[in-house]
Biopython code that builds the backbone (N, CA, C, O; Angstrom):
import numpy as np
from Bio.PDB.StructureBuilder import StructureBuilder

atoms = [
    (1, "UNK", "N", (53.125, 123.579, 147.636)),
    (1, "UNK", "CA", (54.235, 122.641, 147.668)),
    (1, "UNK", "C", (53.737, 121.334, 148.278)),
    (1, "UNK", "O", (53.396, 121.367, 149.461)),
    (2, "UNK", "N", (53.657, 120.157, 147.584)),
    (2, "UNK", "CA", (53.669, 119.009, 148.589)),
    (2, "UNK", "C", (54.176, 118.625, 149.564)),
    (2, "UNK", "O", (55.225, 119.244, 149.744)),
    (3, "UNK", "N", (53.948, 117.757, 150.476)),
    (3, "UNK", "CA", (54.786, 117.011, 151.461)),
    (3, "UNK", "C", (55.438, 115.723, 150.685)),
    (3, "UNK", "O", (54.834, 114.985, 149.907)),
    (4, "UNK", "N", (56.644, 115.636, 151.030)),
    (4, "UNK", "CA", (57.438, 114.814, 150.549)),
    (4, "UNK", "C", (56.692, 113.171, 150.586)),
    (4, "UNK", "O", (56.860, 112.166, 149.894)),
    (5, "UNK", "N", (56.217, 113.345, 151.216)),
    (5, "UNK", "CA", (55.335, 111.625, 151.370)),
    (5, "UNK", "C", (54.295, 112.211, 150.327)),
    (5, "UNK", "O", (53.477, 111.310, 150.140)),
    (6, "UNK", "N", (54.056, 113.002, 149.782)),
    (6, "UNK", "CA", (52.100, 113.391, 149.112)),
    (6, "UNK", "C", (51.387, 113.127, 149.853)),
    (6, "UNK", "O", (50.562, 112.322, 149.421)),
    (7, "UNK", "N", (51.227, 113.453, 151.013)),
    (7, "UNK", "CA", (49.955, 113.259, 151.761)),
    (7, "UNK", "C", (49.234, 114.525, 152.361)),
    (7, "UNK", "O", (48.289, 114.475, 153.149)),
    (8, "UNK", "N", (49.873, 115.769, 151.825)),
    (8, "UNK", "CA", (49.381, 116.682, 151.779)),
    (8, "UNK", "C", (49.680, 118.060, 150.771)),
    (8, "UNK", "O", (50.506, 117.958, 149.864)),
    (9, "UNK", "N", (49.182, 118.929, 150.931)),
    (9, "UNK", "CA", (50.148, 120.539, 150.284)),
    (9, "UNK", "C", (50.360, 121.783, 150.884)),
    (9, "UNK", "O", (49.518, 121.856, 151.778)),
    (10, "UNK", "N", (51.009, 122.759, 150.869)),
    (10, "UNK", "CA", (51.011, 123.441, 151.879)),
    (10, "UNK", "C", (51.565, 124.941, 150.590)),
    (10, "UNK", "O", (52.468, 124.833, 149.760)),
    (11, "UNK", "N", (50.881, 125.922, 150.770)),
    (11, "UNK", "CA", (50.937, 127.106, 150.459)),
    (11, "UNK", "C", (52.499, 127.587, 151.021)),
    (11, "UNK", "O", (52.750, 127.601, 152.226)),
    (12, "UNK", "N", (53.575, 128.004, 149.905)),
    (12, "UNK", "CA", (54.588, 128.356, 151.086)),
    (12, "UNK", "C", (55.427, 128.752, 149.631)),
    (12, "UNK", "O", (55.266, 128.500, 148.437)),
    (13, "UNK", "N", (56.431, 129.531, 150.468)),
    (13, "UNK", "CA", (57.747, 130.495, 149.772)),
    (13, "UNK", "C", (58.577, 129.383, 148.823)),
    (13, "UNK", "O", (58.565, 128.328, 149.458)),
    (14, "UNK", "N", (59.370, 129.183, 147.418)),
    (14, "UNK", "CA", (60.019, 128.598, 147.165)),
    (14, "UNK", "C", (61.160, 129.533, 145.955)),
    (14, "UNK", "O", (61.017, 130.538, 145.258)),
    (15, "UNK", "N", (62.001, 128.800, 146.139)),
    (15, "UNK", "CA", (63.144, 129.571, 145.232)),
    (15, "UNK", "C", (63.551, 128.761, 143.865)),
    (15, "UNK", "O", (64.248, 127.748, 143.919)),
    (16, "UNK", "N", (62.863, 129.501, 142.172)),
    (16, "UNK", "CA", (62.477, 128.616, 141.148)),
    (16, "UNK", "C", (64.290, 128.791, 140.692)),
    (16, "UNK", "O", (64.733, 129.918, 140.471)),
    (17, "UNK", "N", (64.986, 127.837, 140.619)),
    (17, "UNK", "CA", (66.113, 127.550, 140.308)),
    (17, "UNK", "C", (66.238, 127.141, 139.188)),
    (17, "UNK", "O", (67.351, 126.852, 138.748)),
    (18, "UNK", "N", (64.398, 126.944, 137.998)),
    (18, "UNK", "CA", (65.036, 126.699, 136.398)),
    (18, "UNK", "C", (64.859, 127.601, 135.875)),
    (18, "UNK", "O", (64.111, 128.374, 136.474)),
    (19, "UNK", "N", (65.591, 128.259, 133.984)),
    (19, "UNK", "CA", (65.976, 129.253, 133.980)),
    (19, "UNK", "C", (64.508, 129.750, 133.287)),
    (19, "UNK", "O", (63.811, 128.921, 132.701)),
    (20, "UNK", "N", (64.181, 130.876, 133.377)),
    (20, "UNK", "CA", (62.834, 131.673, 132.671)),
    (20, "UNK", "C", (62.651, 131.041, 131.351)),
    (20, "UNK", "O", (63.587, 131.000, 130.553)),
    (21, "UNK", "N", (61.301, 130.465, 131.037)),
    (21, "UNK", "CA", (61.334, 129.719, 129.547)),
    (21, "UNK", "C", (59.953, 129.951, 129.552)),
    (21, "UNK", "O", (59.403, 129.449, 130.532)),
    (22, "UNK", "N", (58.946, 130.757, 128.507)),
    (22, "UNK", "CA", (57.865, 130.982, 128.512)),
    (22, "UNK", "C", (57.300, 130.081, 127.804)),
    (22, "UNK", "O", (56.093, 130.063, 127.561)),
    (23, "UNK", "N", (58.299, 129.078, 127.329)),
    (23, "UNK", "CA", (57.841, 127.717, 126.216)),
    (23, "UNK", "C", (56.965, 126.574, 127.135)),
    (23, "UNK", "O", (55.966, 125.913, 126.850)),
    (24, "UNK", "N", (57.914, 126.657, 128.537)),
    (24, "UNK", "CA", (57.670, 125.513, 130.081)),
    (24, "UNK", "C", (56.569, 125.899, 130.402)),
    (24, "UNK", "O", (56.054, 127.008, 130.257)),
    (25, "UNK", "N", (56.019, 124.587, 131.041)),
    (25, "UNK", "CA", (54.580, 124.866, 131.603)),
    (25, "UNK", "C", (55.301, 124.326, 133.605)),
    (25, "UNK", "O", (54.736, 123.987, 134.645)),
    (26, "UNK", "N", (56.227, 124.461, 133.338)),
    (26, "UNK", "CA", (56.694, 123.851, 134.651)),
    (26, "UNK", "C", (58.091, 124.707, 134.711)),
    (26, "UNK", "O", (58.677, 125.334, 133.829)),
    (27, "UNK", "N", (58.445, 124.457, 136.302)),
    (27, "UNK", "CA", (59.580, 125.206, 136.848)),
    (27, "UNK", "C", (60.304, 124.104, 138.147)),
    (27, "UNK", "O", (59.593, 123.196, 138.578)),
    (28, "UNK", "N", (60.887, 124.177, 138.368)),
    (28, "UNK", "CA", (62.534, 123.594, 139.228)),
    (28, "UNK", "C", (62.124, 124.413, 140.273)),
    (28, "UNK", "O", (62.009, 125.608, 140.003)),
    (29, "UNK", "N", (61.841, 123.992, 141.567)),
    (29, "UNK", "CA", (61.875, 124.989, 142.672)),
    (29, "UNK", "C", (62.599, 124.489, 143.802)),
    (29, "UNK", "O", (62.458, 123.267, 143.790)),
    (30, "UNK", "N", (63.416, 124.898, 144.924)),
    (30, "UNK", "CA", (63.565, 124.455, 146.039)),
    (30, "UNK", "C", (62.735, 125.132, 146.896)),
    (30, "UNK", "O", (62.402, 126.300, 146.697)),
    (31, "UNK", "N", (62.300, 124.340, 148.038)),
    (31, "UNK", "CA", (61.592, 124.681, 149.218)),
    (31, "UNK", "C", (62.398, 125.637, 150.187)),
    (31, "UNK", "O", (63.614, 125.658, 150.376)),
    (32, "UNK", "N", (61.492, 126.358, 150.705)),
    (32, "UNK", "CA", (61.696, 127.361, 151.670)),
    (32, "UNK", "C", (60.648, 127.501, 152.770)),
    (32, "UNK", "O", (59.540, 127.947, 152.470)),
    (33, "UNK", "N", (60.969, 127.096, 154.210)),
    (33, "UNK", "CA", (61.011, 126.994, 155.057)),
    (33, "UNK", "C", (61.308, 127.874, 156.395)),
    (33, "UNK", "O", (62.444, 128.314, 156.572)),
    (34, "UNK", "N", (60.127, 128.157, 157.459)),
    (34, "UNK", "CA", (60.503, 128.710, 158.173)),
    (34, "UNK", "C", (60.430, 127.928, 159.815)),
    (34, "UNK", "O", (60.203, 128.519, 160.870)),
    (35, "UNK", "N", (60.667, 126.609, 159.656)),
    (35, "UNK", "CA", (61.352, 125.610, 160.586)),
    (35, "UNK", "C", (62.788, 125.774, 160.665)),
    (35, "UNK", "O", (63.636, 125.061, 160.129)),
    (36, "UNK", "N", (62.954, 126.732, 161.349)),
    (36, "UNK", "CA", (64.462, 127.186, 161.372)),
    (36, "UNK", "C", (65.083, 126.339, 162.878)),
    (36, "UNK", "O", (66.278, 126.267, 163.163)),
    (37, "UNK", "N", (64.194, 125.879, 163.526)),
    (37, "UNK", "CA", (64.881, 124.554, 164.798)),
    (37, "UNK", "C", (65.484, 123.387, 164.434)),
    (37, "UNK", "O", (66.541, 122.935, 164.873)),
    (38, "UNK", "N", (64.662, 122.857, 163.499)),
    (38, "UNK", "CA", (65.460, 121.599, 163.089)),
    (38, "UNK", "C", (66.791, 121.424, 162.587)),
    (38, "UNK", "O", (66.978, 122.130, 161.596)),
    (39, "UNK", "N", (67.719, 120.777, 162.898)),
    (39, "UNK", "CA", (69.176, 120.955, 162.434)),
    (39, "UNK", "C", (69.393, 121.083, 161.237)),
    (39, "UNK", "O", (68.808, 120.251, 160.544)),
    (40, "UNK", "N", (70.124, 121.940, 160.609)),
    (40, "UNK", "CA", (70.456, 122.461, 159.762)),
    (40, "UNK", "C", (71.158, 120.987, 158.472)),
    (40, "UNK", "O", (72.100, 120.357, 158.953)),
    (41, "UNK", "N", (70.824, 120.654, 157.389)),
    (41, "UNK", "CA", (71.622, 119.601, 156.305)),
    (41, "UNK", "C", (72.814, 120.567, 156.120)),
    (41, "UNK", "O", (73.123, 121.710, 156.455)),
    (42, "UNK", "N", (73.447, 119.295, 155.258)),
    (42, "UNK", "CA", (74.759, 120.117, 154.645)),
    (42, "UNK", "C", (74.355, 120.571, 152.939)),
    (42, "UNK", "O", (75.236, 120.800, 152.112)),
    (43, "UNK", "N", (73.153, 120.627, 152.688)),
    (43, "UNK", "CA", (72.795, 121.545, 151.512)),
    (43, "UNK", "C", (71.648, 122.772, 152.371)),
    (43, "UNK", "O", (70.708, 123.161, 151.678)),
    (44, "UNK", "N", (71.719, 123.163, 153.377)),
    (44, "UNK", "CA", (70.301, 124.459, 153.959)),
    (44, "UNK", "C", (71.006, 125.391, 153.796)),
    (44, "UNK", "O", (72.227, 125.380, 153.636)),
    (45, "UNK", "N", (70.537, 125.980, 153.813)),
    (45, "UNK", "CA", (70.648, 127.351, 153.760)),
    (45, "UNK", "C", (70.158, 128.219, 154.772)),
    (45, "UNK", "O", (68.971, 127.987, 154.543)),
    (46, "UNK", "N", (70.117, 129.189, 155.889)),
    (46, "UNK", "CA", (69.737, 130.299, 156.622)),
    (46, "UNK", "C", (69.813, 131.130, 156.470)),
    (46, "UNK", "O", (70.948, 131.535, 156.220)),
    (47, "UNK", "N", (68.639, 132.143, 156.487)),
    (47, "UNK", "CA", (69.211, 133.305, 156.265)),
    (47, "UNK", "C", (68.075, 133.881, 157.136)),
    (47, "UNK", "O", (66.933, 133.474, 156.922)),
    (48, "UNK", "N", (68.305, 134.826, 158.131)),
    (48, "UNK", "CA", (67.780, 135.555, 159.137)),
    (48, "UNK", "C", (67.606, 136.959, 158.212)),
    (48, "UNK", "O", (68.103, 137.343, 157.153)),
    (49, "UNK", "N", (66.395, 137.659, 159.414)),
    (49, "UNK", "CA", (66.019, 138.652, 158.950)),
    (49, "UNK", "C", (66.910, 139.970, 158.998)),
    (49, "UNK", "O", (66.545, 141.002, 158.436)),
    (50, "UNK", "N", (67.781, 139.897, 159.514)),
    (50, "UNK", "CA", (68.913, 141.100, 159.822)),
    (50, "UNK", "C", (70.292, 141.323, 158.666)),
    (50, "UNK", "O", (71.124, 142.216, 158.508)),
    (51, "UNK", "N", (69.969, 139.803, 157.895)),
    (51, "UNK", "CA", (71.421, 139.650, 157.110)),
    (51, "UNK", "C", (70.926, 140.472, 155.613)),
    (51, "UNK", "O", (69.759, 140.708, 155.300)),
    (52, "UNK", "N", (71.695, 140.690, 155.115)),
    (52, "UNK", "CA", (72.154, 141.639, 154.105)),
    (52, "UNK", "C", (71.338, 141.178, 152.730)),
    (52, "UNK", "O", (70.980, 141.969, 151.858)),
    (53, "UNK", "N", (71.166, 140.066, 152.715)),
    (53, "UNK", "CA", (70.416, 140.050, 151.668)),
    (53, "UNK", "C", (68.780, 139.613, 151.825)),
    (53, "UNK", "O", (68.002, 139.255, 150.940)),
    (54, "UNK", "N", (68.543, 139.782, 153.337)),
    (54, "UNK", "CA", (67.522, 139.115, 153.326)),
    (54, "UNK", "C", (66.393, 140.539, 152.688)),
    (54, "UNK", "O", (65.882, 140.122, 151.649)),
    (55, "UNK", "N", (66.054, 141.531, 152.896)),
    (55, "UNK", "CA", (65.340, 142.298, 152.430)),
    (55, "UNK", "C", (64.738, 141.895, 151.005)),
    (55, "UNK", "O", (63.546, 141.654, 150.815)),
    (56, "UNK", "N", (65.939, 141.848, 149.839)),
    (56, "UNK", "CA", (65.312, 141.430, 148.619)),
    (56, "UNK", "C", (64.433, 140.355, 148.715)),
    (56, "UNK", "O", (63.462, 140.794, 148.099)),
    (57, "UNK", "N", (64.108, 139.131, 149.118)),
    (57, "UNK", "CA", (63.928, 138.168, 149.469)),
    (57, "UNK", "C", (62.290, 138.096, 149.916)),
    (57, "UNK", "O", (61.424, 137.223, 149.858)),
    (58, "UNK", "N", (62.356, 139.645, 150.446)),
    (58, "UNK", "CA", (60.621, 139.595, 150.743)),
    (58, "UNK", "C", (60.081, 138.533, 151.582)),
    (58, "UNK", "O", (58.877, 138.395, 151.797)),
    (59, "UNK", "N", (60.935, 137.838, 152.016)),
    (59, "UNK", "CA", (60.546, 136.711, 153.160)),
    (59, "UNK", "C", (59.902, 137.254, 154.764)),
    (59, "UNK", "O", (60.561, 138.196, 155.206)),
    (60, "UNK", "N", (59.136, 136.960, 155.364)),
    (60, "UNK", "CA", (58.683, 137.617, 156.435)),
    (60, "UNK", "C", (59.875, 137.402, 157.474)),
    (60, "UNK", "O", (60.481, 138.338, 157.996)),
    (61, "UNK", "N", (60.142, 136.023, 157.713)),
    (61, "UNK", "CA", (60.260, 135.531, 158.613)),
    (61, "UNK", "C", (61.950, 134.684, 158.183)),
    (61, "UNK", "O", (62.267, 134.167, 157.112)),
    (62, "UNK", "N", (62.878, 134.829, 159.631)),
    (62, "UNK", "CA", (64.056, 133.700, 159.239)),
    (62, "UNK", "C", (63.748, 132.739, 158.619)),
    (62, "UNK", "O", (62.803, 132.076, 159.046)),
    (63, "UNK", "N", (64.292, 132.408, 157.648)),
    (63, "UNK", "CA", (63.811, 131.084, 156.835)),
    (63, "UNK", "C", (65.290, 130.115, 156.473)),
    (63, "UNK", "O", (66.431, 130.519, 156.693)),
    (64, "UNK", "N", (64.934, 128.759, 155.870)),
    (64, "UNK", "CA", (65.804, 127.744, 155.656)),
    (64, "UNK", "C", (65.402, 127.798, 153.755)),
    (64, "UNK", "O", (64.233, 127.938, 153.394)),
    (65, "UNK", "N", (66.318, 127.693, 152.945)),
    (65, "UNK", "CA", (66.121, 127.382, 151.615)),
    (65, "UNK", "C", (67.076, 126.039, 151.876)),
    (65, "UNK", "O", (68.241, 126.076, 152.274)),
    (66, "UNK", "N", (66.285, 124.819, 151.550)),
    (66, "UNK", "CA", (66.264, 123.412, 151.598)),
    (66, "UNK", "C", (66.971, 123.249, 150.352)),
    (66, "UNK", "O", (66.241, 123.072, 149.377)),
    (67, "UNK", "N", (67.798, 123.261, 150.216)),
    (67, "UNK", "CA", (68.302, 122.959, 148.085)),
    (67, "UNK", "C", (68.559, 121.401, 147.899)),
    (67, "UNK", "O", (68.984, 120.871, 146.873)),
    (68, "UNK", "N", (68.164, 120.666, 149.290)),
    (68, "UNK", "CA", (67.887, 119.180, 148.920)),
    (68, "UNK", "C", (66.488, 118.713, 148.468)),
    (68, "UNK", "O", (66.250, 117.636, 147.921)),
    (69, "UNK", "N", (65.371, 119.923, 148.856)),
    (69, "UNK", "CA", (64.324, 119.439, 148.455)),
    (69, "UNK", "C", (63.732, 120.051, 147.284)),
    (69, "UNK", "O", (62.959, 121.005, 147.372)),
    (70, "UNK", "N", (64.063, 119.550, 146.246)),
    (70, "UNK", "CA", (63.462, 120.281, 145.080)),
    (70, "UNK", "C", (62.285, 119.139, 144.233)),
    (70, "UNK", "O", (62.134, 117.924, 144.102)),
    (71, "UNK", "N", (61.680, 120.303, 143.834)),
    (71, "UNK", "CA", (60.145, 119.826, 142.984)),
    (71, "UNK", "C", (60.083, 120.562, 141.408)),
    (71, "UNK", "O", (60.722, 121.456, 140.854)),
    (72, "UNK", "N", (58.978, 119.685, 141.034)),
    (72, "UNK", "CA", (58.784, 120.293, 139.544)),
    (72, "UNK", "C", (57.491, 120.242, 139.768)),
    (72, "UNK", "O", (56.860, 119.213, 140.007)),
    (73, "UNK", "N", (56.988, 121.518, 139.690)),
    (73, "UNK", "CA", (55.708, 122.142, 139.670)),
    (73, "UNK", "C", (55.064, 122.924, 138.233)),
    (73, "UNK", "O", (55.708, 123.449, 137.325)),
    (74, "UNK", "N", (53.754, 122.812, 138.362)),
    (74, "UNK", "CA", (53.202, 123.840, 136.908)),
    (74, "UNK", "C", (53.571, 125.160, 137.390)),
    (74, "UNK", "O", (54.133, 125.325, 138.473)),
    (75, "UNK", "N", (53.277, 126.046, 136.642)),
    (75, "UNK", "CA", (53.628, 127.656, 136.613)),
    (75, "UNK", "C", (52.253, 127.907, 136.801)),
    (75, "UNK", "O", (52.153, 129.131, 136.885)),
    (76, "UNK", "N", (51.001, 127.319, 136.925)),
    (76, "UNK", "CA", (49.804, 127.789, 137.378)),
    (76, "UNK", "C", (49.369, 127.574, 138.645)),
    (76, "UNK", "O", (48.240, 127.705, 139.118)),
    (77, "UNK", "N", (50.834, 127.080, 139.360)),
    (77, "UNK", "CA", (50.272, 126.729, 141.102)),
    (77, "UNK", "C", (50.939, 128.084, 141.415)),
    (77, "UNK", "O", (50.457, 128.639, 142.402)),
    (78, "UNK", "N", (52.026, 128.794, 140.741)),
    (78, "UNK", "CA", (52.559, 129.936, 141.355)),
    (78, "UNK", "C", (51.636, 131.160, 141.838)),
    (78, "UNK", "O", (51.408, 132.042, 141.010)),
    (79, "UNK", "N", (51.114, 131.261, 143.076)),
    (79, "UNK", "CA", (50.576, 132.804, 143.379)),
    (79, "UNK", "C", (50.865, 133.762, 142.829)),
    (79, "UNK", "O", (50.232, 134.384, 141.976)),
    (80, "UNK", "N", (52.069, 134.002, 143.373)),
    (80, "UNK", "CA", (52.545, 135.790, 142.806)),
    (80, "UNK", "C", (54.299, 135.295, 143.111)),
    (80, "UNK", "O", (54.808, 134.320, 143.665)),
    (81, "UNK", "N", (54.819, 136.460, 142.465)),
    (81, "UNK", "CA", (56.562, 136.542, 142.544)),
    (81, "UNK", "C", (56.891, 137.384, 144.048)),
    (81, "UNK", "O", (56.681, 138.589, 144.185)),
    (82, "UNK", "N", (57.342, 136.657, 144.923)),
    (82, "UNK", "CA", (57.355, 137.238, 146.482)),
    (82, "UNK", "C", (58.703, 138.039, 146.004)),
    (82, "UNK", "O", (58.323, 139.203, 145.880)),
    (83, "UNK", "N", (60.018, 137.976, 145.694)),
    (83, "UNK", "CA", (61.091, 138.744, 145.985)),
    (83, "UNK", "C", (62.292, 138.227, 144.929)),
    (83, "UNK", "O", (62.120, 137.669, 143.845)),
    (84, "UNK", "N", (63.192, 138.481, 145.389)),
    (84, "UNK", "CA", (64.822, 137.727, 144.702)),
    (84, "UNK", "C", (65.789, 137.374, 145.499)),
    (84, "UNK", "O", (65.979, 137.836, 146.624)),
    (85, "UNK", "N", (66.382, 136.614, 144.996)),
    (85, "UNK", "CA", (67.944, 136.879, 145.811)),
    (85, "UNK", "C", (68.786, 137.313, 144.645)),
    (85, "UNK", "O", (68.760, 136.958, 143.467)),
    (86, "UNK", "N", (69.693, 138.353, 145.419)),
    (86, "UNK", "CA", (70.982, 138.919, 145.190)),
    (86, "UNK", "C", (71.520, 138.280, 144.277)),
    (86, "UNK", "O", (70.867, 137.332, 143.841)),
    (87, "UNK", "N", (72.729, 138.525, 143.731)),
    (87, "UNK", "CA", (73.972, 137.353, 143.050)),
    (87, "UNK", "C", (74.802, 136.666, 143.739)),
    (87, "UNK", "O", (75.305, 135.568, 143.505)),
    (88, "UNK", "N", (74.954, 137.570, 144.849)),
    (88, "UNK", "CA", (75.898, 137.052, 146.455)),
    (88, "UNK", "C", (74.955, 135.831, 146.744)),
    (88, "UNK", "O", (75.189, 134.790, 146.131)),
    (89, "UNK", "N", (73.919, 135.874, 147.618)),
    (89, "UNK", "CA", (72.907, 135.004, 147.879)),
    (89, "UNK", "C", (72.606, 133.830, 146.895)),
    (89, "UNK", "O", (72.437, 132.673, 147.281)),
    (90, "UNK", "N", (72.549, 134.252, 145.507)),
    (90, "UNK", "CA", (72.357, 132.996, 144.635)),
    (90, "UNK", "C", (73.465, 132.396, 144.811)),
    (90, "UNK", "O", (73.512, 131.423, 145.564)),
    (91, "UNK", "N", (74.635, 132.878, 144.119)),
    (91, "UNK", "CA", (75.753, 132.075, 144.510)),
    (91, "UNK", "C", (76.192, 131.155, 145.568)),
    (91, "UNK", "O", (76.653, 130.039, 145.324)),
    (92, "UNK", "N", (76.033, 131.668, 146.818)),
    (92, "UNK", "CA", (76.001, 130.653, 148.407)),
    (92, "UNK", "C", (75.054, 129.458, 147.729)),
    (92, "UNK", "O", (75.548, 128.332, 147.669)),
    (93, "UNK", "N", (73.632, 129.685, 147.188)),
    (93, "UNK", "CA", (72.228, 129.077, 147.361)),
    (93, "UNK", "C", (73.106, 127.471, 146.205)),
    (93, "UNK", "O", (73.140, 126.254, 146.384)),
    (94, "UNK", "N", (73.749, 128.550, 144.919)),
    (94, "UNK", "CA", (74.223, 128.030, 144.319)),
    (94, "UNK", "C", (74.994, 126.558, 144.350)),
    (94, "UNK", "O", (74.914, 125.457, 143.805)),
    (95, "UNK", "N", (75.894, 127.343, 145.469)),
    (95, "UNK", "CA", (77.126, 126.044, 146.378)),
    (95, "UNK", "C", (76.103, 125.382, 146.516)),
    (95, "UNK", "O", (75.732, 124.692, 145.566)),
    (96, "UNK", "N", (75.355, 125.400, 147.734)),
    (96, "UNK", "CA", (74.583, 124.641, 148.364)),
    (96, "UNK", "C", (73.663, 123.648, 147.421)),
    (96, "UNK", "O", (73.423, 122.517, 147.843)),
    (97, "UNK", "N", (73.200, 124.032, 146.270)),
    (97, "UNK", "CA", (72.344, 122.992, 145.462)),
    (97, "UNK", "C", (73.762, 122.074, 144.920)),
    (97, "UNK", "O", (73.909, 120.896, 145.246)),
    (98, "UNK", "N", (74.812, 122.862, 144.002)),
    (98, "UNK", "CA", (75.799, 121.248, 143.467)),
    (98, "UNK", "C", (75.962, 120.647, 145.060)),
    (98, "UNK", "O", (76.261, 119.478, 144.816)),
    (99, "UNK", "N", (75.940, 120.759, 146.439)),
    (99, "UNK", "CA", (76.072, 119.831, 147.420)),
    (99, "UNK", "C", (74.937, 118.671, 147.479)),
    (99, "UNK", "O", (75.124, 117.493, 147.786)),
    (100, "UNK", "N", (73.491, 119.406, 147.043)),
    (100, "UNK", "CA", (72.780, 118.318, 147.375)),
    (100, "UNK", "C", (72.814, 117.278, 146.152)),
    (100, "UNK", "O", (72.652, 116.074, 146.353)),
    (101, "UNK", "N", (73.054, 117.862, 144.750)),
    (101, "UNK", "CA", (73.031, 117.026, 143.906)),
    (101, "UNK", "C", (74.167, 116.072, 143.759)),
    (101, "UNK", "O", (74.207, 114.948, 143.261)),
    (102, "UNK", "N", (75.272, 116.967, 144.441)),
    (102, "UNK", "CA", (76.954, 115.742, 143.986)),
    (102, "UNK", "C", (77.561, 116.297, 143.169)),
    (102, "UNK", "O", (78.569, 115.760, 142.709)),
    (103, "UNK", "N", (77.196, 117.385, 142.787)),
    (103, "UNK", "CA", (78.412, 117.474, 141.488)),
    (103, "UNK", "C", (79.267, 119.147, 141.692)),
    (103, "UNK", "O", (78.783, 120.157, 142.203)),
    (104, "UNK", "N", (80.452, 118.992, 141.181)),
    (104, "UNK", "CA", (80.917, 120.008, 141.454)),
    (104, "UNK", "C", (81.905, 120.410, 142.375)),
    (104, "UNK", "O", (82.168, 119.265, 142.743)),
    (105, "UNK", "N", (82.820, 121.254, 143.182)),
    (105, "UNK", "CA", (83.198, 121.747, 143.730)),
    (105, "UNK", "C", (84.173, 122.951, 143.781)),
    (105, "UNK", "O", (84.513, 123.424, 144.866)),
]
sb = StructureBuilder()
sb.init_structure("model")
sb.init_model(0)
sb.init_chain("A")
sb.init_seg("    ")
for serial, (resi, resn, name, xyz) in enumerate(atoms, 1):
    if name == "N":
        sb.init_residue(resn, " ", resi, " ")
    sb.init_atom(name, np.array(xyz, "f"), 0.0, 1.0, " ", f" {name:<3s}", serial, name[0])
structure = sb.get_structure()
């Protein structure tokens, strides 16, 4: 994942929010984050290791899904498929992305 300035990249968890297309050489991702100190936006997301959907998720660690920070990446930077979220979980994740984009309610 880049740093928002490009001045670097950083190996890390993201949640691909465009839909499966084996035609795409690219995917829609939001960032995921385990800077869980910094104050929370009104598009983050939290989800700790104790809550109900975090298991699917395969995440180690409490994490933040950022649905303000999204990227378009190749499908050949992807490592491996870490986990899922739920339908419950997408849905919340859901809210939270029409917040960062504006649309919706």
């Amino acid at each position: 994942m880049p740093f928002s300035d490009l001045t670097s990249t950083k190996v890390r968890p993201a949640l691909v929010i465009s839909p499966e297309d084996a035609s795409e050489g690219d995917f829609i991702v939001a960032l995921i984050t385990t800077n869980i100190h910094r104050s929370l936006r009104y598009s983050d997301y939290a989800i700790k290791v104790g809550d109900k959907d975090f298991r699917a998720t395969e995440l180690r660690a409490d994490s933040v899904f950022r649905m303000s920070k999204l990227f378009n990446l190749d499908k050949a930077l992807a490592q491996r498929r870490l986990g899922r979220a739920l339908p419950a979980l997408m849905k919340r994740l859901e809210g939270k992305l029409k917040t960062a984009l504006g649309i919706g309610k």
